[in-house]
BALUMZA-181050 format. One record per atom (N, C-alpha, C, O, CB): x, z, y. Coordinates in steps of 0.05 Angstrom, whole numbers, plus 5000, padded with zeros to 4 digits. Last residue first. Glycine has a CB too. Example, Ala and Ser with C-alpha at 12.3 -4.5 7.8 and 13.67 -1.06 7.14 Angstrom:
2
<node <5257 5142 4955>>
<node <5273 5143 4979>>
<node <5258 5157 5001>>
<node <5268 5161 5023>>
<node <5282 5114 4988>>
<node <5264 5156 4886>>
<node <5246 5156 4910>>
<node <5264 5156 4934>>
<node <5285 5169 4934>>
<node <5226 5181 4911>>
This chain:
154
<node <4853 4847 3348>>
<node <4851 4827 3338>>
<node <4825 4823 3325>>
<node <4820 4802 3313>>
<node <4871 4824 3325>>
<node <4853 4888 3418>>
<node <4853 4893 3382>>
<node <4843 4858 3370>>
<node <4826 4846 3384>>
<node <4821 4925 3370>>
<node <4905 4904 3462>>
<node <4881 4884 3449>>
<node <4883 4884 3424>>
<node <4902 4883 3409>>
<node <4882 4854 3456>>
<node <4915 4957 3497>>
<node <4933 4941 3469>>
<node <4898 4916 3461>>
<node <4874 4922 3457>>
<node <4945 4978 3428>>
<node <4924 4973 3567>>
<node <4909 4957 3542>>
<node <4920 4939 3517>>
<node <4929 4916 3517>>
<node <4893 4939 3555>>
<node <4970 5001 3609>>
<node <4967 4977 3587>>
<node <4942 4975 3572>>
<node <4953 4976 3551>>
<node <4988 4979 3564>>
<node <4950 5023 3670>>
<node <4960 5029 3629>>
<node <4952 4995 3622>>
<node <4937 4977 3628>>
<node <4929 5063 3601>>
<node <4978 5037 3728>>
<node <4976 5011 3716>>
<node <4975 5020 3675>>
<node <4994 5022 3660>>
<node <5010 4990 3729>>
<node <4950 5082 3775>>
<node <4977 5070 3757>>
<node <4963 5058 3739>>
<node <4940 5064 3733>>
<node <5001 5091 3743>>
<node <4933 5080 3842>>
<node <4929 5078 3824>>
<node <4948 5067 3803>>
<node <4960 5046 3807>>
<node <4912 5070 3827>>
<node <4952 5155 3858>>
<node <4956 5122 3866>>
<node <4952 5112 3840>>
<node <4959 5123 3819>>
<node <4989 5110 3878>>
<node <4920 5206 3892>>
<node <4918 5188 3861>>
<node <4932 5166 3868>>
<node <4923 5155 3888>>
<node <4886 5177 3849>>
<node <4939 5230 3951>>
<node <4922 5215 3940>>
<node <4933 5205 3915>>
<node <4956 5195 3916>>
<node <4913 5195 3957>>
<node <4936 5295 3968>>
<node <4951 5276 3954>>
<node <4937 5255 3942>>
<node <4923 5260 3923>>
<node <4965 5287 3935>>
<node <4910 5318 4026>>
<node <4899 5317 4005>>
<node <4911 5298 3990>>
<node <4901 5276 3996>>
<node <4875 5315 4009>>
<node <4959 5340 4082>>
<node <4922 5327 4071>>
<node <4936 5325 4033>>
<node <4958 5327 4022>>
<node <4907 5275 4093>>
<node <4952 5397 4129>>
<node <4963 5389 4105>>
<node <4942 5370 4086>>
<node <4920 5377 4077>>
<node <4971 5414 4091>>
<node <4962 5413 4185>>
<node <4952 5409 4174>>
<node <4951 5380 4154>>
<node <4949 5356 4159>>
<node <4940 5418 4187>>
<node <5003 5437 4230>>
<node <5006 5428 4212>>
<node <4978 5431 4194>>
<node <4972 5455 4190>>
<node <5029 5437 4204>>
<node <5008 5455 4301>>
<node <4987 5459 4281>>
<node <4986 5432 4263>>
<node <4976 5411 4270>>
<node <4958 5465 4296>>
<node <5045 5477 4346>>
<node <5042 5460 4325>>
<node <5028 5467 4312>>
<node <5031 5491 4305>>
<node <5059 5455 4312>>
<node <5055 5493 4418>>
<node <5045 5499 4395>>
<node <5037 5463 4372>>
<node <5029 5441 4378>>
<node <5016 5520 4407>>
<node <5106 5507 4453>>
<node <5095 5482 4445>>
<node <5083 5492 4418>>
<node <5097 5499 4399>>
<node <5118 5457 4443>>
<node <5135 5548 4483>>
<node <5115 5542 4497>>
<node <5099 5513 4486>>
<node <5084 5500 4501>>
<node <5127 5542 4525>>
<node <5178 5560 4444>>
<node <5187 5552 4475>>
<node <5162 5536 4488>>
<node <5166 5516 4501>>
<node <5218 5531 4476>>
<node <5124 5553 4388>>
<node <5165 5562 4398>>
<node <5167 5543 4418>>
<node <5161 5519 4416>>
<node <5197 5554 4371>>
<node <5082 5563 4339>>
<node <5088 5576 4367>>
<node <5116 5571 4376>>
<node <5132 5589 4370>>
<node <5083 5608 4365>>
<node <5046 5547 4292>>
<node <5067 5561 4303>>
<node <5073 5563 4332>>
<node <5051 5565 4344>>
<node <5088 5551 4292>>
<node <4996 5546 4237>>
<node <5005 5540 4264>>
<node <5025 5551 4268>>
<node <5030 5569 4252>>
<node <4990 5545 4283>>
<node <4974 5507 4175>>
<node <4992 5527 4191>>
<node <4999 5519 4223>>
<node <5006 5497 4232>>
<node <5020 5530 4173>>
<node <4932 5502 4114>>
<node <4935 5493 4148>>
<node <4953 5521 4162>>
<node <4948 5545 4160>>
<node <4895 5489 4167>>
<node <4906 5511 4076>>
<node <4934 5511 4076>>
<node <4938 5498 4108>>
<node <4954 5480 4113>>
<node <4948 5491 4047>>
<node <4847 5495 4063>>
<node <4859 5527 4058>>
<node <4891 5531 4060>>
<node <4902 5550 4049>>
<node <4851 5537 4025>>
<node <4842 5441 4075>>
<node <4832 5462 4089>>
<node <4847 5500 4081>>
<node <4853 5519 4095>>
<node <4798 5459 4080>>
<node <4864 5393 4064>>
<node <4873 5414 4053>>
<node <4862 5441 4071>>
<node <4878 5458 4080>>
<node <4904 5409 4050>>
<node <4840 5327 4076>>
<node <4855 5353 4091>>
<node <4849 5370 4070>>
<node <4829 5364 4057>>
<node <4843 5365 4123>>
<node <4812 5280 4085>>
<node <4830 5286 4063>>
<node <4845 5304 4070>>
<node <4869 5298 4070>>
<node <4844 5266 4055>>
<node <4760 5278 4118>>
<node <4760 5296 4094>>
<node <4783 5293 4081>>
<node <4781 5305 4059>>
<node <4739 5290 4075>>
<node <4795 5287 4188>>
<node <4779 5271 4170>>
<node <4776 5293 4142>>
<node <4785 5316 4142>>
<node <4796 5237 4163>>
<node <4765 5341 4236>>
<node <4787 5331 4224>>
<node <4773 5306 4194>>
<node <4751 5308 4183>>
<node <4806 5361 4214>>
<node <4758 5334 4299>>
<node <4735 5330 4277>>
<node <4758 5317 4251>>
<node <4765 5293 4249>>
<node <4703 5304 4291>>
<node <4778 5378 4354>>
<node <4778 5356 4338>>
<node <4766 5358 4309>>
<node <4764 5379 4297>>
<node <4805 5349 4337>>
<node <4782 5410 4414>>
<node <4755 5403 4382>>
<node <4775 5377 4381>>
<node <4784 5362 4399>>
<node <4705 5394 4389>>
<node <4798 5451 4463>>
<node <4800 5420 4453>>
<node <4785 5427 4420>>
<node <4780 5449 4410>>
<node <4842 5405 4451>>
<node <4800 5484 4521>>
<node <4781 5485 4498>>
<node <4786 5455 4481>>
<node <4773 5436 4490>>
<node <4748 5490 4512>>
<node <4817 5532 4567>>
<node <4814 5513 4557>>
<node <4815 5513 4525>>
<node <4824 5530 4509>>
<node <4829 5498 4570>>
<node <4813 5573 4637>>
<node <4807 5571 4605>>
<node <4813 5548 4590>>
<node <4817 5532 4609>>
<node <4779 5575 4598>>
<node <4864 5576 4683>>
<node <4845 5584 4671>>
<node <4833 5576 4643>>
<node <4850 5573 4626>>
<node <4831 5581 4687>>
<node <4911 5551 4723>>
<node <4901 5573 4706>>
<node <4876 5567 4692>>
<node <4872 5543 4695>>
<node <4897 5597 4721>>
<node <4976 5517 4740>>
<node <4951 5519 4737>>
<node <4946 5537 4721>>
<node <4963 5545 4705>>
<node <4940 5497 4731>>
<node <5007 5520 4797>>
<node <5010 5526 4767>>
<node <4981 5534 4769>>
<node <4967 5548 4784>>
<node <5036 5550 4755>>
<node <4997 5522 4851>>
<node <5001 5495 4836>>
<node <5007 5501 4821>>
<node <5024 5484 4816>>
<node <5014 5476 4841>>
<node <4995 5547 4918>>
<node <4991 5555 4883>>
<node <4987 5527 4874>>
<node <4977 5510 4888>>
<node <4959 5577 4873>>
<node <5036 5574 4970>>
<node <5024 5551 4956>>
<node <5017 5565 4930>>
<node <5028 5586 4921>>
<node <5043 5525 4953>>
<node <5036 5614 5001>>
<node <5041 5590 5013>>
<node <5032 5576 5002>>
<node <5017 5561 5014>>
<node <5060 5582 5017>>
<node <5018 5685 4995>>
<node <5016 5662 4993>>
<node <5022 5640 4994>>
<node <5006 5633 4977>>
<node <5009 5661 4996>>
<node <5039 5740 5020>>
<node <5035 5725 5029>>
<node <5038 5690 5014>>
<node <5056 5673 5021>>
<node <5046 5734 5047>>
<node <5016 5820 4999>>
<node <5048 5789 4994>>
<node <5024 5768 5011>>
<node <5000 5774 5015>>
<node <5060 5770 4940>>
<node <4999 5860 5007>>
<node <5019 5863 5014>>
<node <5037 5837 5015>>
<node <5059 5832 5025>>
<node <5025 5881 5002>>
<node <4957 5851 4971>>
<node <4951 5855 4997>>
<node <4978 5853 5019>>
<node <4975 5845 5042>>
<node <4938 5882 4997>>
<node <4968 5813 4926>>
<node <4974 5832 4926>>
<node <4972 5832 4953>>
<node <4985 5814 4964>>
<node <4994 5837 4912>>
<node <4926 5774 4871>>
<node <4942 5778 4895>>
<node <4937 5805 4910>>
<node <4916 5818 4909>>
<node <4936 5755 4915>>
<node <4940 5754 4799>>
<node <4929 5779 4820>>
<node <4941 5787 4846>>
<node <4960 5801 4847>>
<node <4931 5806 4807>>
<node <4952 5696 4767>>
<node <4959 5727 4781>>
<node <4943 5743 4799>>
<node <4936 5730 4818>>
<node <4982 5726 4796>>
<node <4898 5682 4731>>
<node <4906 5679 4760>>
<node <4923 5697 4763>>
<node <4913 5720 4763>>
<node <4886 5680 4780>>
<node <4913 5668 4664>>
<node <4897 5692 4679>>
<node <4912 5674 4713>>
<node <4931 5658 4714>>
<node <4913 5738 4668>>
<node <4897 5624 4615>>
<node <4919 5629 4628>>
<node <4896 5641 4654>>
<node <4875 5631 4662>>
<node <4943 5600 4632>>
<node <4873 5615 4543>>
<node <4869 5617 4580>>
<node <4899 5634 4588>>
<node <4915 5649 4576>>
<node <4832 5642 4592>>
<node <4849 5568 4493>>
<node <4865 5595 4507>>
<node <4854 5597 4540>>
<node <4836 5586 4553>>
<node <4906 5590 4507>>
<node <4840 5533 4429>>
<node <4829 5540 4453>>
<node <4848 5566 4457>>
<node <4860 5580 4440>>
<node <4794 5546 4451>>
<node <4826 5487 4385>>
<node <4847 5509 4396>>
<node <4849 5511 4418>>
<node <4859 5492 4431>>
<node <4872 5509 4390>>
<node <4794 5475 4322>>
<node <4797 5478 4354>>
<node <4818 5502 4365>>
<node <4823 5525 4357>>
<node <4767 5486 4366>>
<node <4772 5433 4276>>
<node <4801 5444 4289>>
<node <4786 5452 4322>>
<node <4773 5439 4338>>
<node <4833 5411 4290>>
<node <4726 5430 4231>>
<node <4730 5434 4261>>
<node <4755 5435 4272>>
<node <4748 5451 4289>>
<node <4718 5457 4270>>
<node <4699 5422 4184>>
<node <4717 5407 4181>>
<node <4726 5399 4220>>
<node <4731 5378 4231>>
<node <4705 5382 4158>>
<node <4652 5458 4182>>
<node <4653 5422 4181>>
<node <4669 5409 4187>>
<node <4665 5387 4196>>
<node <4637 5408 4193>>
<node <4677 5511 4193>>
<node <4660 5498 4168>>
<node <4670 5465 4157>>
<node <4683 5455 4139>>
<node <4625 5495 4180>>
<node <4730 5512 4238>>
<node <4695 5507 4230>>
<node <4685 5498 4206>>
<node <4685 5473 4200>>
<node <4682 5486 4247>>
<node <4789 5541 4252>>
<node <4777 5518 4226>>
<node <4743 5517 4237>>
<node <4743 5539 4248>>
<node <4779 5536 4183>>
<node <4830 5560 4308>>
<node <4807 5565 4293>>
<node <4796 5544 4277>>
<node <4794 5523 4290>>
<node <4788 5573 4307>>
<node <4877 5597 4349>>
<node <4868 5560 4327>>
<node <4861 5570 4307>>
<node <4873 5584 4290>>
<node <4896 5532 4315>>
<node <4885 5615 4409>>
<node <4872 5620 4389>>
<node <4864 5593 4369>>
<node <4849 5575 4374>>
<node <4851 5634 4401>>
<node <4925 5642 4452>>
<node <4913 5623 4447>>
<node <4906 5631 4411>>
<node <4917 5646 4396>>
<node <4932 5597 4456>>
<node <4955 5697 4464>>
<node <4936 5683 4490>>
<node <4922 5662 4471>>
<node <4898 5664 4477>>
<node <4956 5665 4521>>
<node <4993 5704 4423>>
<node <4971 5722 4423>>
<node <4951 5714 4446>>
<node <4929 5726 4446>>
<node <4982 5753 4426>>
<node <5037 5663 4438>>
<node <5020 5662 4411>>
<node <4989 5683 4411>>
<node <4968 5677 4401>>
<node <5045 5675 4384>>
<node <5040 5661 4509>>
<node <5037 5669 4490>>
<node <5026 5661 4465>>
<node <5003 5651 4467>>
<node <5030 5682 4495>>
<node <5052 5614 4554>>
<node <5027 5625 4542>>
<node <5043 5640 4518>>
<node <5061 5627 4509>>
<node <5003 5601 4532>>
<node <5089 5576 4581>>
<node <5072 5601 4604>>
<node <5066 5623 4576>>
<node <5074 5646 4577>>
<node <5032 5585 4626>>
<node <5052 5521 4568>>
<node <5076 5533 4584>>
<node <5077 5561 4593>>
<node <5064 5567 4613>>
<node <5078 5520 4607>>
<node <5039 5480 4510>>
<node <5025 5515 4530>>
<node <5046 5527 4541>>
<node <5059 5544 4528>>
<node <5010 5545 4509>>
<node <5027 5428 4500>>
<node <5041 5434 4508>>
<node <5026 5459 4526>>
<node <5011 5459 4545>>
<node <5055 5412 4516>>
<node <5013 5417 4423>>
<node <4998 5426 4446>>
<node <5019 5434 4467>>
<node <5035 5449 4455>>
<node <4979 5450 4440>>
<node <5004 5373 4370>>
<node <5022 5384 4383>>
<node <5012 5397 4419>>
<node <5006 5381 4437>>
<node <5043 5360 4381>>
<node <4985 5373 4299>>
<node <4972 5372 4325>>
<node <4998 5382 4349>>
<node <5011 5401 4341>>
<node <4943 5395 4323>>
<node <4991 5325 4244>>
<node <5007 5348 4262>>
<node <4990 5343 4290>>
<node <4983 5322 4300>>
<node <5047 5342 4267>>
<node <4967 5313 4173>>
<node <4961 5310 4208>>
<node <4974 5329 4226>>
<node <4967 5352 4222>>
<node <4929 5313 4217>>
<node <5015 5308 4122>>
<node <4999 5322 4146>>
<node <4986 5300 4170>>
<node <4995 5279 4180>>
<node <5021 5344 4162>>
<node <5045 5270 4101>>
<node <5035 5291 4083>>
<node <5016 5306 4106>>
<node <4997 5318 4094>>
<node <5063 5311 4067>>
<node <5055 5215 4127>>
<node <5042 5214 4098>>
<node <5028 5236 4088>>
<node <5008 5234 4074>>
<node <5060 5210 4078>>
<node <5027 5229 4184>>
<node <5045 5232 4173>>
<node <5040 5226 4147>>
<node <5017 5231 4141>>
<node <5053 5252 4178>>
<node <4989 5230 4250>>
<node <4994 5231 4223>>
<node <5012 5219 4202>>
<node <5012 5195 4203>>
<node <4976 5227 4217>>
<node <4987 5271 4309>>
<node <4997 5240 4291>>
<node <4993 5253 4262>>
<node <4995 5276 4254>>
<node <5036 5226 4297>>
<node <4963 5289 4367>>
<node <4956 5286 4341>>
<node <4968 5253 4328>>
<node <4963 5229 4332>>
<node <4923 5291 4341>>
<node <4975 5326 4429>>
<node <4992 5295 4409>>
<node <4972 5301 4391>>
<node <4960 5321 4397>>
<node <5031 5295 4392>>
<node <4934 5345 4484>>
<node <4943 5351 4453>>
<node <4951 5327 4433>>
<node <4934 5311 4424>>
<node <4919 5365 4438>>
<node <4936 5372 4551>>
<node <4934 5349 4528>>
<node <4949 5356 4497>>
<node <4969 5369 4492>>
<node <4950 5320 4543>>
<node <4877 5407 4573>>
<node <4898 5409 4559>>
<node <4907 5387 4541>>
<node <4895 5381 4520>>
<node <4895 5431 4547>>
<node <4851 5421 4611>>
<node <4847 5390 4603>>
<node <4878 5395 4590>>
<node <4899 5387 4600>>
<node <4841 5361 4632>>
<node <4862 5471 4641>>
<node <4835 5468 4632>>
<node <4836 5435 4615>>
<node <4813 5429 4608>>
<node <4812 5472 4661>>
<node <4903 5447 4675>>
<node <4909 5468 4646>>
<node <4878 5467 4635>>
<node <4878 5459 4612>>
<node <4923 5509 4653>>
<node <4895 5407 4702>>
<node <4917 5405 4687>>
<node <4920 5427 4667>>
<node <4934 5428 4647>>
<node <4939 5404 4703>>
<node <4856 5429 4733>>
<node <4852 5409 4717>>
<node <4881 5407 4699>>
<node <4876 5406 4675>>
<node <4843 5382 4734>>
<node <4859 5497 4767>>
<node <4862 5462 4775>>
<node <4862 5449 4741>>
<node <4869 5466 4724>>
<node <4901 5451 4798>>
<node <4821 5532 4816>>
<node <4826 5530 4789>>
<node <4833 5497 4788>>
<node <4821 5478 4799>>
<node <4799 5542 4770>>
<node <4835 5555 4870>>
<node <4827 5534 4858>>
<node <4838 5533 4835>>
<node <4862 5533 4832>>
<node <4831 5513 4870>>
<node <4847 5616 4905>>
<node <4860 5596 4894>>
<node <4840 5575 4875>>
<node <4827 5591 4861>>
<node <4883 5609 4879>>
<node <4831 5637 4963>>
<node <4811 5623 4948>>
<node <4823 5603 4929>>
<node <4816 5579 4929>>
<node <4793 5609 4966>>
<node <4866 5649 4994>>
<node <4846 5672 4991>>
<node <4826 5656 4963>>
<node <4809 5667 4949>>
<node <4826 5679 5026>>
<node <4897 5602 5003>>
<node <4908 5627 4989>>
<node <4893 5646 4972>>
<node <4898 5657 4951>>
<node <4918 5641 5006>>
<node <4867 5574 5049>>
<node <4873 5561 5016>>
<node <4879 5573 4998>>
<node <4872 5566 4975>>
<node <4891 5544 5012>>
<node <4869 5606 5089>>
<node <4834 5604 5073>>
<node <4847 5597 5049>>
<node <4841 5609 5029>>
<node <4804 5576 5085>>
<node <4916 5616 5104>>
<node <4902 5645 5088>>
<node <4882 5628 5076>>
<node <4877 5633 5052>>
<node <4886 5675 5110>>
<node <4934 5564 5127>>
<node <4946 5560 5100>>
<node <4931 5593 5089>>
<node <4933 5596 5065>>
<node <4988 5557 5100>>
<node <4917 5532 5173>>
<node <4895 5557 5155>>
<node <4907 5561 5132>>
<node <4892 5562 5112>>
<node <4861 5547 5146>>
<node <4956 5506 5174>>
<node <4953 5526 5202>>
<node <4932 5550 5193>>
<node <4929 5573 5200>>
<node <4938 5506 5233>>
<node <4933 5437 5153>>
<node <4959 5457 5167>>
<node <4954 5478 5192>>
<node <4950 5473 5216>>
<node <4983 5436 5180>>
<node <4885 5423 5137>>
<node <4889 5454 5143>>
<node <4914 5454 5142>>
<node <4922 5472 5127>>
<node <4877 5476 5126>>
<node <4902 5358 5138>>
<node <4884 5366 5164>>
<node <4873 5400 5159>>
<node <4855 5407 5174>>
<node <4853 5343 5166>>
<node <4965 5338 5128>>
<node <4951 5362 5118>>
<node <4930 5374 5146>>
<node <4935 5389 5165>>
<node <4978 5388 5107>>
<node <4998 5278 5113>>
<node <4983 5300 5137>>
<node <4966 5317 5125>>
<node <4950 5307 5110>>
<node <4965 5286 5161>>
<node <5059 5280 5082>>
<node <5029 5268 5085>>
<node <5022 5289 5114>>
<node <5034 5306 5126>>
<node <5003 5273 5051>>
<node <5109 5253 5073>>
<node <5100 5263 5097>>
<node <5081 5258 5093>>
<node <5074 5235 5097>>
<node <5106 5256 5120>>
<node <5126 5222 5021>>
<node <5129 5245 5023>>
<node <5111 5256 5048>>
<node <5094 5272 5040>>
<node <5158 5248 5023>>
<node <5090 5159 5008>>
<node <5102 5183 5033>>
<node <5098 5207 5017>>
<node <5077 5214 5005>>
<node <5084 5185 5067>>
<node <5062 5139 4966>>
<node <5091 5138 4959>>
<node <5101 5152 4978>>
<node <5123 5161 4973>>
<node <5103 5112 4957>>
<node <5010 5121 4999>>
<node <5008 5134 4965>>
<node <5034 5145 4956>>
<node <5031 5162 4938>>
<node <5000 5109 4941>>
<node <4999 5126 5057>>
<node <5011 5121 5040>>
<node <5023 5129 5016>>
<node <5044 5141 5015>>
<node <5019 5118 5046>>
<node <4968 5139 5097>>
<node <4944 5135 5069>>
<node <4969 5116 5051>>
<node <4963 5098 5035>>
<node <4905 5110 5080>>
<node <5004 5165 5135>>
<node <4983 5183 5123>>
<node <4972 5169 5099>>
<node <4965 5183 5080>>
<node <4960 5190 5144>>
<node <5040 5139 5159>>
<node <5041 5139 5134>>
<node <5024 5154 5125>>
<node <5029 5160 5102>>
<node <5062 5142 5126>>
<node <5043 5095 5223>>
<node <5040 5122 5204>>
<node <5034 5120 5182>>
<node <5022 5099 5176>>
<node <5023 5140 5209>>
<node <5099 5077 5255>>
<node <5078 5067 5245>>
<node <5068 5099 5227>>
<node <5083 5118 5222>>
<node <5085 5036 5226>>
<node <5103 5074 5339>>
<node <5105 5077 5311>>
<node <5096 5080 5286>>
<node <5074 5091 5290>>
<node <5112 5086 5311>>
<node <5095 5051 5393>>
<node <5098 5037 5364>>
<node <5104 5046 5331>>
<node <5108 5034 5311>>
<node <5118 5023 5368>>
<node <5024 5100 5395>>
<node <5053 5085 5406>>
<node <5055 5059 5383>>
<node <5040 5049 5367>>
<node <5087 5111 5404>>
<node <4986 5120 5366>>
<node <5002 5131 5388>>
<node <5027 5127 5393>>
<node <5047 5142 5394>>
<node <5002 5152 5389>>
<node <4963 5102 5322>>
<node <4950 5089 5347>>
<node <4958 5109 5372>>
<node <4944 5114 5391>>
<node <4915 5087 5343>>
<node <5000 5062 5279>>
<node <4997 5081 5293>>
<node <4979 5071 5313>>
<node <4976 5048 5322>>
<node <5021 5092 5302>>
<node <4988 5022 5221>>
<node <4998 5022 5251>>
<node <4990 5043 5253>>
<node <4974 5051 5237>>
<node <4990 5003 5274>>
<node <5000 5039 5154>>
<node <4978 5036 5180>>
<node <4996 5039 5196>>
<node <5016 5053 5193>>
<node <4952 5056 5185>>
<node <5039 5010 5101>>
<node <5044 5030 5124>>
<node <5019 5019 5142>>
<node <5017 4995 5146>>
<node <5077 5027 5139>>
<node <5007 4990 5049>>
<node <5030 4980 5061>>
<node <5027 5007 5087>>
<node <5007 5021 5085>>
<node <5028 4942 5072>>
<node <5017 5000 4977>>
<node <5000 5000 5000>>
<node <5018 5000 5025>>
<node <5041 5009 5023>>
<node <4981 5025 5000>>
């Protein structure tokens, strides 16, 4: 997108430029209202999760920065449910501290997946290490079909 003319002088402005660092911030100056009222933001509530499959598993891969094994929770459903769901708390502001910015995101989140039927339901394992949860789930060895002879009788 290309640079808007200015309409105070020759110089040009970059406000609706997608790639400026210098944006314009129309609450520069109320930086308490934005503080007092942190915004729950989309990047942790929309938690993205890898799923590949492997000859012997489906592997689920969750990136939880921040989180504890005891904050998140991976649960089976009957019908063949995976879900793994957590939350991340707001810190708690302190009368005494002053705000500038919040951009680590908080609050609940919730992913379902509808696993197929060649899964091993009673052998499914999760883990936990440097903020990347894995959930191995183990499928079902398939029969390949092997070849018998037939003796033909005369």
């Amino acid at each position: 997108m290309a640079l808007i003319p200015s309409f105070f002088g020759n110089q040009r402005s970059s406000i609706f430029d997608p790639f400026s660092l210098d944006v314009w911030d129309p609450f520069k100056g109320f930086s308490s209202l934005s503080t007092r009222f942190p915004q729950e933001t989309s990047a942790f509530v929309n938690t993205r999760i890898d799923w590949r499959e492997t000859p012997e598993a489906h592997v689920f891969k969750a990136d939880l920065p921040g989180l504890k094994k005891e904050e998140v929770k991976v649960e089976i459903e009957d019908d063949r449910v995976l879900q793994i769901s957590g939350e991340r708390n707001i810190e708690k502001e302190d009368k005494n501290e002053t705000w500038h910015r919040v951009e680590r995101s908080s609050g609940k989140f919730s992913r379902r997946f509808q696993l197929p039927e060649n899964v091993k339901m009673d052998q499914i394992k999760a883990s936990m290490e440097n903020g990347v949860l894995t959930v191995t789930v183990p499928k079902v060895e398939v029969m390949k079909p092997g070849v018998k002879a037939i003796e033909i009788s005369g």
